[in-house]
C-alpha positions as CSV (number, residue, x, y, z in Angstrom):
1,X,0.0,0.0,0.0
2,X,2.7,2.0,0.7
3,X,4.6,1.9,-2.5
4,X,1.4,2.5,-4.3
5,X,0.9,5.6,-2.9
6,X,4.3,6.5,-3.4
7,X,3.6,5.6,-7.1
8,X,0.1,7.7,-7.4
9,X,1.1,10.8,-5.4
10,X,2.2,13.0,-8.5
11,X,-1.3,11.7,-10.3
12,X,-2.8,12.3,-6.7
13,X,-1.9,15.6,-5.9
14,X,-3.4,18.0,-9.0
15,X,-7.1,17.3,-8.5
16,X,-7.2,18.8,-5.6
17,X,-4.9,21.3,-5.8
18,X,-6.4,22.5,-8.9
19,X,-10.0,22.5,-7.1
20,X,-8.1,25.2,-4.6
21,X,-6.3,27.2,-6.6
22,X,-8.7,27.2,-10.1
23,X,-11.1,29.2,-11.2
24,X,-10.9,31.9,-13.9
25,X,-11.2,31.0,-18.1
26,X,-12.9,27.8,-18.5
27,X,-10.5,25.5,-21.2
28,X,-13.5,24.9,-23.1
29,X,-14.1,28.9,-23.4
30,X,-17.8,28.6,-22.7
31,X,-18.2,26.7,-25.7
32,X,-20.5,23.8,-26.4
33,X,-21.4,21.0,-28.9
34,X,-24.1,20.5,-31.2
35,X,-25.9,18.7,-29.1
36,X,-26.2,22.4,-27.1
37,X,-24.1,21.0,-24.0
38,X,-20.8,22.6,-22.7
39,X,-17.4,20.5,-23.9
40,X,-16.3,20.1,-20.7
41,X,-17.7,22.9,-18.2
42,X,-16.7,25.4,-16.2
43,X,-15.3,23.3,-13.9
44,X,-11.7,22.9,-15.7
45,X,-9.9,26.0,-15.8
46,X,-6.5,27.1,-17.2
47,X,-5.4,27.7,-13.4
48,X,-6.8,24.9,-12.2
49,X,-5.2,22.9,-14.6
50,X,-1.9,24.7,-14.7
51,X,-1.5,24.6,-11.0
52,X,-2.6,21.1,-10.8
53,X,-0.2,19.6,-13.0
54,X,2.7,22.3,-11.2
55,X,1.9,20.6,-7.4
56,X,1.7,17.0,-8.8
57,X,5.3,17.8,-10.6
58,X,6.6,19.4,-7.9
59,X,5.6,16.2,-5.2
60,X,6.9,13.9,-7.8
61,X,10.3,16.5,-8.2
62,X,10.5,16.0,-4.5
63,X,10.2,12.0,-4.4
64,X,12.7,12.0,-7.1
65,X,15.2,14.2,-4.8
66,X,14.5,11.8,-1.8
67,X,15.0,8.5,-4.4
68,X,18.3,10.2,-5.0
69,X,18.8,10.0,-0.9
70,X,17.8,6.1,-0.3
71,X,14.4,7.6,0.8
72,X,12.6,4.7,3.0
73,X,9.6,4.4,4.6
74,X,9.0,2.0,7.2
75,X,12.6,0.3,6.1
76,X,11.0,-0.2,2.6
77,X,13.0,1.0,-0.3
78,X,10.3,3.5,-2.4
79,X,10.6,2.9,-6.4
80,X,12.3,5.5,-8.3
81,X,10.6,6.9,-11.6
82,X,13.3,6.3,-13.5
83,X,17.2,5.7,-14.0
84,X,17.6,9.3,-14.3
85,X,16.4,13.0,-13.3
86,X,15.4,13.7,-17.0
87,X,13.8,10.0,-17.2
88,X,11.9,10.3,-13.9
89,X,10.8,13.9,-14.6
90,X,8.8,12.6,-17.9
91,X,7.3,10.0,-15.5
92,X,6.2,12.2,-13.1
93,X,4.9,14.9,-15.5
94,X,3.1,12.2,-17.5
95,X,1.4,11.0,-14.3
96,X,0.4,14.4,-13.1
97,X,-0.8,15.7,-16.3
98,X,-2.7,12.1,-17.3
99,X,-4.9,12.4,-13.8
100,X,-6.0,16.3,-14.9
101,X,-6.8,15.0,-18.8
102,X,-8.3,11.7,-17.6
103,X,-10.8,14.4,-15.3
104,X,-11.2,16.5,-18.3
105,X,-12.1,13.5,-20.4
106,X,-14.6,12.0,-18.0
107,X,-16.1,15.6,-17.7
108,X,-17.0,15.6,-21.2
109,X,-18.9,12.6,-21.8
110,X,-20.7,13.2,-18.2
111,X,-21.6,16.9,-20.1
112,X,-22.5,14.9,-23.3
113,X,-24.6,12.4,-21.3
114,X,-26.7,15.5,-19.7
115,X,-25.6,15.2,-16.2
116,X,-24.5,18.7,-14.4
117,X,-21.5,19.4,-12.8
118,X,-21.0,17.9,-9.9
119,X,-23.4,15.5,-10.6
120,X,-22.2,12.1,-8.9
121,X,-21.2,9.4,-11.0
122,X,-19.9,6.2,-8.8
123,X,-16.8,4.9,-9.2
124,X,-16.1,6.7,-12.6
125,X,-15.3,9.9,-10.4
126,X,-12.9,8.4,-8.2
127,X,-11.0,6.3,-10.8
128,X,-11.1,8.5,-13.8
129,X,-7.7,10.4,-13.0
130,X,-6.1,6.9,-12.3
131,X,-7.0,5.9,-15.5
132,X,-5.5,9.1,-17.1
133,X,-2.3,8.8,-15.2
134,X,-1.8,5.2,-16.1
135,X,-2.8,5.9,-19.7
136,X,-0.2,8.8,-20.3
137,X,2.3,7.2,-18.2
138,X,2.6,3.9,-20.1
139,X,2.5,5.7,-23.4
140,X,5.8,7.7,-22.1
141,X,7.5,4.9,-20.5
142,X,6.3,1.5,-21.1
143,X,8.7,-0.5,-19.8
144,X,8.8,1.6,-16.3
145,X,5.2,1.5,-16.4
146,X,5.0,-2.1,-16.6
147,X,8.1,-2.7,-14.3
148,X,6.4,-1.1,-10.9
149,X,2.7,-1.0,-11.7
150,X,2.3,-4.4,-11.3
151,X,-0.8,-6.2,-11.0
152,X,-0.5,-5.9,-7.1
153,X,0.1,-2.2,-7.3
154,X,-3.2,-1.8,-9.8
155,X,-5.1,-3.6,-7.2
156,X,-3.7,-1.8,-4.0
157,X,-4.4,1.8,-6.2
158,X,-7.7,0.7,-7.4
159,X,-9.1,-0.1,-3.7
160,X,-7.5,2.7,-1.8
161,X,-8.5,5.5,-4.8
162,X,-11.6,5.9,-4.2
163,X,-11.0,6.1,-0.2
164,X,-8.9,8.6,-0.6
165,X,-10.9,10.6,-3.0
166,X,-14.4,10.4,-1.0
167,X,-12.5,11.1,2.0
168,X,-10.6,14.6,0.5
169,X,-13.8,15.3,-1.1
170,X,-15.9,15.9,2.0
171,X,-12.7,17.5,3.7
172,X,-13.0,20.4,1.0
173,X,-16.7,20.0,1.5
174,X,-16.5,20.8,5.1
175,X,-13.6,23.6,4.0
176,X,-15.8,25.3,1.7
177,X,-13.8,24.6,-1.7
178,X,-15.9,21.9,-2.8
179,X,-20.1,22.1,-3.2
180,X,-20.4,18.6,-3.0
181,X,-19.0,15.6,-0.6
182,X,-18.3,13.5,-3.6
């Protein structure tokens, strides 16, 4: 559990932080479809997305450091992102960067099935940045990819996920940043 949080923290981190410090120009500039439904909603914003994907980076730029140390945790050694700073740096931008799209992408076929935002959708909401990160993530590095998500690790992510997410959700309920516990 522990090296899978390690793994998912750069994907982790830019939801949220992009939930506090968004706002502003929608990405989709107000525009809709033909079927008369915003692309993806107000909801994604250039500084929400721009801020996410700088904390997620800036965690994984951090985890990368403390690799460089023998970071442990608990005496166990926490995977690296790559053989080198340049190598790890694509990793973790790919993972930070596929949890924000894989949001976006979710966001636009909720709009195109009718649903508002913030509408709950079970399951899909508290995996859909997973799937991003894991998406971008092997289409940059493959063979990492394959080498420490492991079937275990998949598992591990795709049980604690959506704990986590429910249980930040009501937290920036409670806080006031979110309008909705889920």
């Amino acid at each position: 559990m522990i090296k899978a949080f390690w793994l998912m923290l750069p994907a982790y981190l830019p939801n949220p932080f992009a939930a506090v410090f968004g706002g502003g120009k929608p990405i989709d500039g107000g525009r809709t479809l033909k079927d008369g439904r915003r692309i993806i909603g107000d909801g994604k914003t250039y500084r929400g997305l721009f801020s996410g994907i700088f904390f997620g980076v800036l965690a994984g730029s951090i985890q990368i450091w403390l690799n460089s140390r023998g970071f442990e945790i608990l005496g166990i050694e926490m995977p690296a992102f790559g053989p080198d700073y340049p190598s790890a740096l694509k990793v973790v931008l790919a993972l930070a960067c596929g949890s924000l799209f894989g949001d976006m992408f979710k966001s636009f076929f909720k709009r195109r099935m009718g649903m508002k935002r913030g509408a709950s959708l079970p399951l899909v909401d508290q995996l859909d940045f997973v799937v991003g990160a894991w998406v971008f993530t092997y289409l940059t590095s493959p063979e990492w990819f394959l080498s420490n998500f492991t079937p275990m690790i998949m598992i591990t992510v795709l049980i604690m996920t959506p704990l986590l997410h429910l249980t930040t959700n009501v937290i920036g309920y409670i806080a006031g940043i979110k309008k909705e516990p889920w």
